[in-house]
C-alpha positions as CSV (number, residue, x, y, z in Angstrom):
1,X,-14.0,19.3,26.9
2,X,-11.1,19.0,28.6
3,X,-7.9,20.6,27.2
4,X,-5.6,17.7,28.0
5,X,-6.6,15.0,26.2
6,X,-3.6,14.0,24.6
7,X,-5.0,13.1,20.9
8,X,-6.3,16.6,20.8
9,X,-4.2,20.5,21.3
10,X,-5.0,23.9,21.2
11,X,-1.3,24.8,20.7
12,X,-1.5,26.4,17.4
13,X,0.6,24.1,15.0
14,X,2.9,25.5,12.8
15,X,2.6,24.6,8.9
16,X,6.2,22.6,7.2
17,X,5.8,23.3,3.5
18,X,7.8,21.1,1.6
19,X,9.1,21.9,-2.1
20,X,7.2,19.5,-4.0
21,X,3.7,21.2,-2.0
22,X,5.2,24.6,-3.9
23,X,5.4,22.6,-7.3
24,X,1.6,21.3,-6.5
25,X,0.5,25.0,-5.5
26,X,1.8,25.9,-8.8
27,X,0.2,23.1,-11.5
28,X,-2.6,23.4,-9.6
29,X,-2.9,27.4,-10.5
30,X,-2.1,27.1,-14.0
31,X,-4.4,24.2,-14.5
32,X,-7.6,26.4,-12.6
33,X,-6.5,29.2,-15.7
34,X,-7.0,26.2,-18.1
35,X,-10.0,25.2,-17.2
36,X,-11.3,28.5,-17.2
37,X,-10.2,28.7,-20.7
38,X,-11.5,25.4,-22.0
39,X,-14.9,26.1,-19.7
40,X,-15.0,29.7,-22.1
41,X,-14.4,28.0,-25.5
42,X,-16.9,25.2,-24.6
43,X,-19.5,27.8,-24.1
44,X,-18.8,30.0,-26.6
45,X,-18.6,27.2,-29.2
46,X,-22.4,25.9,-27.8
47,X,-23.8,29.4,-28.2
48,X,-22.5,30.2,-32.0
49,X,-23.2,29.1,-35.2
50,X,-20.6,26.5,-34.2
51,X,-22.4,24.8,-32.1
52,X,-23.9,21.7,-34.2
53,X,-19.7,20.9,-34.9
54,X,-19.0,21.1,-31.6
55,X,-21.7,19.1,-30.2
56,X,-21.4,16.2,-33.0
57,X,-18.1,16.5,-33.4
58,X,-18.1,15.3,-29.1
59,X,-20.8,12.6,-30.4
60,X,-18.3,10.9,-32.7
61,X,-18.6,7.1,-31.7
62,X,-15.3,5.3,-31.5
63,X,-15.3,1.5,-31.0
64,X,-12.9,-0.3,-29.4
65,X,-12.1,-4.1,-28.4
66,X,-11.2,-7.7,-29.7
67,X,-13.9,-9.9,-32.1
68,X,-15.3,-12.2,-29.9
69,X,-14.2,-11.7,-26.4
70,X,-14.9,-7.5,-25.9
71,X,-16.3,-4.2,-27.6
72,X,-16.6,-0.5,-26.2
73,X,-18.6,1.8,-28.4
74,X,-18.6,5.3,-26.6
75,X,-18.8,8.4,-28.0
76,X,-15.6,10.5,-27.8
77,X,-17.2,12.6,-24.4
78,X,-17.7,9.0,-22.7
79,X,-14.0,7.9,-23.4
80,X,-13.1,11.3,-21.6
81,X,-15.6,11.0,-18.8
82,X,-14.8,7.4,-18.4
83,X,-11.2,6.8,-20.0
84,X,-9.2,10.1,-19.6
85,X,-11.4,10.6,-16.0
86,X,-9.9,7.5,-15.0
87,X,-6.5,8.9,-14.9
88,X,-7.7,12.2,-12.7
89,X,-8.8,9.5,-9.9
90,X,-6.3,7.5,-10.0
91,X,-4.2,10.5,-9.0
92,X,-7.1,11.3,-6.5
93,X,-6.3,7.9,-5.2
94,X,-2.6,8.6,-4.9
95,X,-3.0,12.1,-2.9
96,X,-5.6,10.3,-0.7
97,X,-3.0,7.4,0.0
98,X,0.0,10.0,0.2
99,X,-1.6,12.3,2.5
100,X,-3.5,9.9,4.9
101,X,-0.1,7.9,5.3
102,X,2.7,10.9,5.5
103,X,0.6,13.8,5.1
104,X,-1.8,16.4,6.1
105,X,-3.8,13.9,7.1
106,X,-1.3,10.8,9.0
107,X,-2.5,11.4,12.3
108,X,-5.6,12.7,14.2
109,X,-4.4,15.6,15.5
110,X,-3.4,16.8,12.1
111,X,-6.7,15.1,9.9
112,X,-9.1,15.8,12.7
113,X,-9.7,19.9,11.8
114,X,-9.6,19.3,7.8
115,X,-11.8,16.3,8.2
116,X,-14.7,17.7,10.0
117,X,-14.2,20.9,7.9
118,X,-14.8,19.0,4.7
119,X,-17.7,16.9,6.4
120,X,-19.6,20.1,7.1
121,X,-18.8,21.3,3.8
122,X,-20.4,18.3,2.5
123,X,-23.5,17.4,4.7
124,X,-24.8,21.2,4.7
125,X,-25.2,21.6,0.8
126,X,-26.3,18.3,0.2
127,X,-29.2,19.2,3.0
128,X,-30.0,22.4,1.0
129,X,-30.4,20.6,-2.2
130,X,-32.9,18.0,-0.2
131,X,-34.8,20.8,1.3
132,X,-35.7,22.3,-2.4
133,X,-35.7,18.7,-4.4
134,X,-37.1,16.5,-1.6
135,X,-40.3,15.7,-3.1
136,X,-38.6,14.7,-6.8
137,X,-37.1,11.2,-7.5
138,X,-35.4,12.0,-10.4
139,X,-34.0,15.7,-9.5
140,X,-32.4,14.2,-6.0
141,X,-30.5,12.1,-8.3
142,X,-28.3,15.0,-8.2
143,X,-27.8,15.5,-4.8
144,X,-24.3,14.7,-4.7
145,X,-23.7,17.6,-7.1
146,X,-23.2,20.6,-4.3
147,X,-21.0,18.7,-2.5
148,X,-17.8,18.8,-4.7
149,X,-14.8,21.1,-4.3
150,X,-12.5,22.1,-7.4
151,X,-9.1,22.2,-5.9
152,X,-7.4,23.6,-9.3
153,X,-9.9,26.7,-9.3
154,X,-9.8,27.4,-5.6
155,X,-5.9,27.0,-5.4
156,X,-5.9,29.1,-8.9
157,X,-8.1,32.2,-6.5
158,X,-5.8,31.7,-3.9
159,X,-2.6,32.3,-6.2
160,X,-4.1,35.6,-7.5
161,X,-4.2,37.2,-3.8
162,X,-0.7,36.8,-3.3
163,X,0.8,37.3,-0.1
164,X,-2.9,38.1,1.8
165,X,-3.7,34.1,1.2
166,X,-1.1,32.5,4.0
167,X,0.6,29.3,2.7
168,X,-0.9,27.8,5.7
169,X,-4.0,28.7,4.2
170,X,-3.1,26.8,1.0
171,X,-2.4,23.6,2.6
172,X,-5.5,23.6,5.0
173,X,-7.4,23.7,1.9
174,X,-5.7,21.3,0.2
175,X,-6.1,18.6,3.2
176,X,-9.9,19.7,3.5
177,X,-10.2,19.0,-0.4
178,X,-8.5,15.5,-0.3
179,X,-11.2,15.2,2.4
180,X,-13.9,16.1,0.0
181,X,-12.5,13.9,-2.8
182,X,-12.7,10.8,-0.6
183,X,-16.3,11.8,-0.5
184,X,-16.6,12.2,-3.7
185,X,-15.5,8.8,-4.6
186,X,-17.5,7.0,-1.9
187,X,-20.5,8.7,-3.0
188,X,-19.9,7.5,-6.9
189,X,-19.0,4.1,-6.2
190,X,-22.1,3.5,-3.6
191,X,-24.5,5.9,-5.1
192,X,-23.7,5.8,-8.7
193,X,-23.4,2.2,-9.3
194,X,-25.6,0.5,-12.2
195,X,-26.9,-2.6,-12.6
196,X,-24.2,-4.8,-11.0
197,X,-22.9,-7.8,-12.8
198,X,-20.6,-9.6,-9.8
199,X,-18.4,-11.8,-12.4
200,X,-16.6,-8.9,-13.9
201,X,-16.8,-6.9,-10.7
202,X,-15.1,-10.2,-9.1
203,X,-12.5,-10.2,-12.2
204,X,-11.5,-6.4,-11.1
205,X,-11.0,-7.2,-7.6
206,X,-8.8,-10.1,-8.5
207,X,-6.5,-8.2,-10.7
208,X,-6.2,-5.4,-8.1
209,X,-5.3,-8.4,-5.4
210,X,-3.0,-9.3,-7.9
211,X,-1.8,-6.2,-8.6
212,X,-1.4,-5.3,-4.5
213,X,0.9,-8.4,-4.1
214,X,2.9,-7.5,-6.9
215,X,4.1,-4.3,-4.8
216,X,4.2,-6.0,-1.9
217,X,6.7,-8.6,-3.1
218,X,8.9,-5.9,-4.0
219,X,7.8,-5.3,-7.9
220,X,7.9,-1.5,-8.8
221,X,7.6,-1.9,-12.5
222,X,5.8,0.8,-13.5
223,X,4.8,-0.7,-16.9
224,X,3.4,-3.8,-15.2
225,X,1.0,-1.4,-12.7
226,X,-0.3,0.3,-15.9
227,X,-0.8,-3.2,-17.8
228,X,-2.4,-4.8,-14.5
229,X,-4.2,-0.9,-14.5
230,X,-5.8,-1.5,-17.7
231,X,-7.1,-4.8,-17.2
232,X,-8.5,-3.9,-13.5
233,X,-10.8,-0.7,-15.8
234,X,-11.9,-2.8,-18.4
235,X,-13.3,-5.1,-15.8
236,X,-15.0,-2.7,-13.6
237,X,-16.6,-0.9,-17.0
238,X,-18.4,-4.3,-17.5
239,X,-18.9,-4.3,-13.8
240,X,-21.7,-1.7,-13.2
241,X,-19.7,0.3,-10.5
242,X,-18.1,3.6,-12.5
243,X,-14.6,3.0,-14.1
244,X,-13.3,5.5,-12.6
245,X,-13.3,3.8,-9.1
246,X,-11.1,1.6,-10.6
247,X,-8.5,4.3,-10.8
248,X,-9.0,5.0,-7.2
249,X,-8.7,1.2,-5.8
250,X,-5.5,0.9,-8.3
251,X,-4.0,3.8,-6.5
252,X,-4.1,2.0,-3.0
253,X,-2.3,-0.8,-4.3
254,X,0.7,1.2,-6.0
255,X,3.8,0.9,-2.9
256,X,4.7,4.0,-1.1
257,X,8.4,2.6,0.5
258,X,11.1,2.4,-1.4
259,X,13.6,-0.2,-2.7
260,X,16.2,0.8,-0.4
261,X,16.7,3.0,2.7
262,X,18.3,6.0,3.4
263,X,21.2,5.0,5.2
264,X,22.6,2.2,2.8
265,X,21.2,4.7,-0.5
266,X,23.8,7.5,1.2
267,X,26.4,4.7,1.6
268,X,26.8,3.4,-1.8
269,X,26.0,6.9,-3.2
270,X,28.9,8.1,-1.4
271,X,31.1,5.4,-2.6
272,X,30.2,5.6,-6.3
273,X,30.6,9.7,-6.4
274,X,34.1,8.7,-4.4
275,X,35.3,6.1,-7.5
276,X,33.8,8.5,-10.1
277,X,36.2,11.4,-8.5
278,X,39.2,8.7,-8.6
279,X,38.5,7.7,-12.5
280,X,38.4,11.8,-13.3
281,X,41.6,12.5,-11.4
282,X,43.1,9.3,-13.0
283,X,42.4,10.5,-16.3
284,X,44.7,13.5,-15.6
285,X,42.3,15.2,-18.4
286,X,39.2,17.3,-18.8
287,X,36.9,14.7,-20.4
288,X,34.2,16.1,-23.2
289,X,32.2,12.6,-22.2
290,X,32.2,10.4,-19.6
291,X,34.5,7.3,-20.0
292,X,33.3,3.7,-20.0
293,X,33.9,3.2,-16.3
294,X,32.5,6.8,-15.6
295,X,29.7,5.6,-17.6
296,X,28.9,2.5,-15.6
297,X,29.1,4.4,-12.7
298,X,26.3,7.1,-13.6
299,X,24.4,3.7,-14.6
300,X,24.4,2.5,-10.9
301,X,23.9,6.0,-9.8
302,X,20.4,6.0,-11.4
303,X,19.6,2.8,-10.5
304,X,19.8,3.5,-6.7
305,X,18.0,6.9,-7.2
306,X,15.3,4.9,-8.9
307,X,15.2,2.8,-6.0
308,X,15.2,5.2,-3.3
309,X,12.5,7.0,-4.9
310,X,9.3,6.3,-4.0
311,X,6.9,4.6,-6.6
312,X,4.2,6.5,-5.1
313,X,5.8,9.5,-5.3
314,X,7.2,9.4,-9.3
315,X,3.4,8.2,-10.4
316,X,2.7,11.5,-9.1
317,X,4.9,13.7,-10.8
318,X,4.4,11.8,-13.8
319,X,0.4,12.0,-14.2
320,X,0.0,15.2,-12.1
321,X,0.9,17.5,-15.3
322,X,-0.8,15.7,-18.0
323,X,-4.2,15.3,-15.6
324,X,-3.6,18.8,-14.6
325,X,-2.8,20.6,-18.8
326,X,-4.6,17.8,-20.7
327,X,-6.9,15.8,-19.0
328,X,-9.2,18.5,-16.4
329,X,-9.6,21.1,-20.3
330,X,-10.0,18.2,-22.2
331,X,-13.1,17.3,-20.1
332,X,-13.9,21.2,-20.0
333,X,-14.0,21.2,-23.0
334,X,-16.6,18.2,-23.7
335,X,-18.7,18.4,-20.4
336,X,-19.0,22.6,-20.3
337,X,-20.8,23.4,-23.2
338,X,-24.5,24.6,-22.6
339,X,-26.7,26.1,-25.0
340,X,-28.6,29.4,-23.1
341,X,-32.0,29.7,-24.2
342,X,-35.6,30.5,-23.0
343,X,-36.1,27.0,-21.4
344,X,-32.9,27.1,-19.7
345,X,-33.3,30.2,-18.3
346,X,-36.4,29.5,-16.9
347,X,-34.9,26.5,-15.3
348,X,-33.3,29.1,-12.9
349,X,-36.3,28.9,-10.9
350,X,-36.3,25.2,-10.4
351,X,-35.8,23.8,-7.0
352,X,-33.2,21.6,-9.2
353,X,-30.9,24.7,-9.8
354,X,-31.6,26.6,-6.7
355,X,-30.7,23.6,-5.0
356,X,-27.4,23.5,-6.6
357,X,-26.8,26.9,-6.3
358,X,-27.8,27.8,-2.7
359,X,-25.9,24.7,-1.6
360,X,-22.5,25.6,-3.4
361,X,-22.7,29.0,-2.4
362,X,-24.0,29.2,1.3
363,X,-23.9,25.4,2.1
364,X,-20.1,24.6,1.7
365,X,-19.3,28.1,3.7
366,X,-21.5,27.6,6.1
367,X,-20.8,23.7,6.6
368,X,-17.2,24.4,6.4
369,X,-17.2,27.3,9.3
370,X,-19.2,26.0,11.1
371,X,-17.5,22.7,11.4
372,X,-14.5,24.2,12.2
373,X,-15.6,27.0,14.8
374,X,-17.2,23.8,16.4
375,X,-13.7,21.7,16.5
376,X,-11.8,24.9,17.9
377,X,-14.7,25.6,20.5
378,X,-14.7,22.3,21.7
379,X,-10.7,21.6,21.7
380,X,-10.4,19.0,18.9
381,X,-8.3,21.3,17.2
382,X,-6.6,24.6,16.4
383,X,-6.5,26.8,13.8
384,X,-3.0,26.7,12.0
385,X,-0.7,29.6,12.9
386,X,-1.3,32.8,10.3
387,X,-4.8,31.8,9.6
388,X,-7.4,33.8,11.1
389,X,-11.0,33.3,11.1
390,X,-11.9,35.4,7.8
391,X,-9.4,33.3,6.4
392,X,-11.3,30.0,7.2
393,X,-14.7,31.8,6.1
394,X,-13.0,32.9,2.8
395,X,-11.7,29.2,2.6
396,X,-15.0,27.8,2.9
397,X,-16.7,30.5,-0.3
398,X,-13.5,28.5,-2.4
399,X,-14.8,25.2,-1.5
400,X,-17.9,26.2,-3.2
401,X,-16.4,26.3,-6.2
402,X,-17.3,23.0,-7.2
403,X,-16.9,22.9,-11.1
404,X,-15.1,19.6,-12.5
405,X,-16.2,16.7,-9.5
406,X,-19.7,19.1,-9.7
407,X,-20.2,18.6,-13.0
408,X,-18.9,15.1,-13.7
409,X,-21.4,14.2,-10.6
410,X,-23.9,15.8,-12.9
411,X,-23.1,13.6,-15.8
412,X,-23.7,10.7,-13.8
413,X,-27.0,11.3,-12.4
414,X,-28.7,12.7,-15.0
415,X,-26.3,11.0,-18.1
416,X,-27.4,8.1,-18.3
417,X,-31.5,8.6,-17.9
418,X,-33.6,8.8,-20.8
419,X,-37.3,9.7,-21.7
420,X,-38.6,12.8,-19.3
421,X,-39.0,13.4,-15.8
422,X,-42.2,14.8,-13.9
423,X,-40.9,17.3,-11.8
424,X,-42.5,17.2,-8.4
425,X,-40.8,19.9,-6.4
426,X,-41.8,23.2,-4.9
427,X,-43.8,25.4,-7.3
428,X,-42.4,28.3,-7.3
429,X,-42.1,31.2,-10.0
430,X,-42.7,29.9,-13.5
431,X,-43.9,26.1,-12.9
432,X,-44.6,25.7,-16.5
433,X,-40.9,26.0,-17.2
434,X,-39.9,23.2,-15.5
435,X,-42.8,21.1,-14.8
436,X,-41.7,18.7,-17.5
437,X,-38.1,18.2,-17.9
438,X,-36.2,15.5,-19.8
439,X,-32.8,14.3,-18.1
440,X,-30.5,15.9,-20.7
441,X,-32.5,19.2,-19.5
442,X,-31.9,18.8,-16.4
443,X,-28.3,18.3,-17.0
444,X,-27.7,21.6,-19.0
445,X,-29.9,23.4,-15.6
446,X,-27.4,22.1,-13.5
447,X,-25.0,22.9,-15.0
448,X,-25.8,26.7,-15.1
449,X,-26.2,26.4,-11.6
450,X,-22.7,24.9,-11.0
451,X,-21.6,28.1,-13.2
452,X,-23.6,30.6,-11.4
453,X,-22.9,29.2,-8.3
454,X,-19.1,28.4,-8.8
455,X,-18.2,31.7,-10.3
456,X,-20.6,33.9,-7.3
457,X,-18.4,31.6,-4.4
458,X,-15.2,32.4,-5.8
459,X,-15.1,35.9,-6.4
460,X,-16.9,36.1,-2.4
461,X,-13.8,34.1,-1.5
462,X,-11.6,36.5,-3.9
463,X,-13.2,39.6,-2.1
464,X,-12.9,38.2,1.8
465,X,-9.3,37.2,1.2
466,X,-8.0,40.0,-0.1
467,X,-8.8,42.9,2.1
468,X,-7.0,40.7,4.3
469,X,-3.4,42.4,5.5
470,X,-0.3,40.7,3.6
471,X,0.7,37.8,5.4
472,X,4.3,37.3,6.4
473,X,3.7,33.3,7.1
474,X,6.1,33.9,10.2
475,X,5.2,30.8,11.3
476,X,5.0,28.7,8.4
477,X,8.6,26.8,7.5
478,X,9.1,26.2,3.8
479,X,11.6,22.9,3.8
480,X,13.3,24.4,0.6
481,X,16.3,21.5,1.0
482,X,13.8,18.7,0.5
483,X,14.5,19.5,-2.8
484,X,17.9,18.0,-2.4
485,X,16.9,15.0,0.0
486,X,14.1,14.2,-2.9
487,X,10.9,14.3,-0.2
């Protein structure tokens, strides 16, 4: 291919790391060290004496609604999985919004080597797990499960090389995993849908119009976006598609530009700081508080910071740590707990969990190397300065560490089945094992596998990355002073 096009370079870009990325790097470690936590209580609790108060305990049924019009009656692991998980994709919804409009991902030069690494990380597992579970209706009702990436765990490896894992490296994967929520998403809302029921699905989309012109006519009420937010969930959980879409669609709608620009925010800025200097020096004395005129002033002061901040933007920093400390071990916590026994065991052999495993494992590395050796090769794109190409196949190991979309996937397709399944697959060791399994077996299978396979990918990655030499991310610019211009 030619090397001119102008949509496509071989120049190796350099890599502008803004403060609030460092702030992200950092959550997003802490939170991978939570879940590892919560994953280790949840399957301790399920293999002790404990495990009958644990298990109920996440079986409690709490009803909510209004006589007459509306009732919910979920136990307390649905309100996580389809309340609290609401609140993780709506924030999926803001990243994808955020990046594909001013990020990583805002033009085709920049999306175009991320992209078709998280594509090949994607299609390559999910054509492992067909290979083993081809011949099974009910166990290719998982075969969206290898295809998920846990940014909180892989950004949490990363942190614990230090220096040998460039910062590049960091936000390559970060794009490639926006990438591979957007996936994800699309996969739950076309794949995952139940029985449809078009009035309340036709209520949802009405609210979200709603809710879309509302920021459009210049409303930034963040209280009115949740209220409209809560109405737009309720309707698509009596819509068939998965409420947690609606946090996704919500996300799109909430505005990105600010109130006011720049230029006129400096301005009057400028002129208020000037007048609050004139009241101090007027006073002719230190002041232990501000006086009523210096009070007024700090007043407008906020207000135009709260309108040159992006709405976007302060949704962000707002949900980021609760989804990050509360929300990813809370469901942990409910969704991790497996009892081991003989049966499950066994269930290693089944094309079911090899599928799962194989395609976390060698699938996402191979799919996301490949991919990307193919871009490079034929001059879509170059790799960022300071990464090499162990990095990218150390990269691709994290992005099998699928975990929390793995396992909520896994809750999806084999949740809500009931009665047992034939399996149909390959016969391979122990057939009797497997040859009847009920959904909620399957379930506790897969997710061993997403263990096994989530916990083998990550310490590869570990290993590759850090015989690496220490990086000096010479060509990587960290924009330190966004910090002050609020970017």
């Amino acid at each position: 291919m030619p090397k001119s096009n102008p949509l496509f370079t071989n120049k190796r870009p350099r890599i502008r790391i803004g403060f609030r990325f460092l702030q992200f790097i950092h959550v997003e470690g802490a939170s991978g060290i939570l879940l590892l936590f919560a994953t280790a209580i949840a399957m301790i609790l399920a293999n002790s004496s404990w495990r009958e108060i644990y298990f109920s305990f996440f079986e409690t049924r709490i009803v909510v609604g209004i006589p007459e019009l509306f009732v919910i009656d979920k136990n307390l692991t649905q309100w996580i999985n389809d309340g609290l998980m609401t609140v993780f994709f709506f924030l999926v919804g803001l990243e994808l919004k955020r990046e594909f409009l001013v990020g990583e991902l805002s033009s085709i030069q920049k999306a175009i080597l991320p992209a078709l690494a998280a594509v090949g990380g994607m299609a390559v597992p999910v054509l492992i797990f067909w290979g083993f579970n081809r011949h099974d209706p009910m166990a290719l009702e998982g075969w969206a499960i290898p295809m998920a990436t846990d940014i909180a765990f892989a950004i949490g490896v990363l942190t614990l090389i230090g220096r040998r894992a460039p910062l590049s490296l960091m936000v390559s994967l970060t794009a490639l995993a926006v990438v591979d929520d957007l996936g994800a998403v699309i996969v739950i809302a076309l794949f995952y849908t139940q029985q449809l029921h078009i009035a309340a699905l036709g209520v949802g989309l009405a609210i979200l119009a709603l809710t879309f012109l509302y920021g459009y006519m210049g409303g930034r009420n963040l209280l009115v976006f949740v209220g409209l937010g809560v109405l737009v969930w309720l309707a698509f959980l009596f819509s068939g598609v998965h409420a947690t879409i609606a946090g996704v669609l919500l996300a799109l709608t909430i505005p990105v530009r600010t109130r006011i620009d720049a230029f006129k925010f400096i301005e009057r800025i400028q002129h208020l700081v000037h007048a609050f200097r004139e009241d101090h020096t007027q006073s002719g004395a230190v002041a232990i508080i501000p006086s009523p005129e210096q009070r007024a002033l700090l007043s407008e002061m906020k207000r135009l910071i709260d309108l040159a901040d992006s709405p976007l933007r302060k949704l962000e920093l707002i949900i980021h740590p609760w989804s990050a400390y509360v929300i990813m071990p809370l469901f942990a916590l409910a969704n991790a707990g497996v009892t081991i026994d003989a049966n499950l065991v066994s269930g290693f052999t089944s094309p079911l969990a090899l599928g799962i495993m194989l395609g976390l494992f060698l699938g996402k590395p191979i799919g996301i190397f490949t991919f990307t050796w193919l871009a490079v090769k034929l001059g879509l794109g170059a790799l960022p300065r300071g990464i090499r190409w162990q990095h990218v196949l150390g990269a691709g190991f994290l992005g099998g560490i699928g975990f929390t979309m793995a396992i909520f996937i896994t809750t999806l397709a084999f949740g809500a089945a009931e009665g047992h399944a034939q399996i149909m697959g390959f016969r391979l060791a122990a057939p009797a094992a497997w040859a009847a399994m009920s959904a909620s077996e399957m379930q506790q299978v897969a997710k061993m596998a997403i263990f096994t396979a989530s916990a083998l990918a990550g310490l590869t990655g570990f290993i590759l990355l850090r015989i690496m030499p220490i990086s000096t991310d010479s060509d990587v610019i960290i924009e330190l002073d966004q910090l002050a211009n609020g970017s």
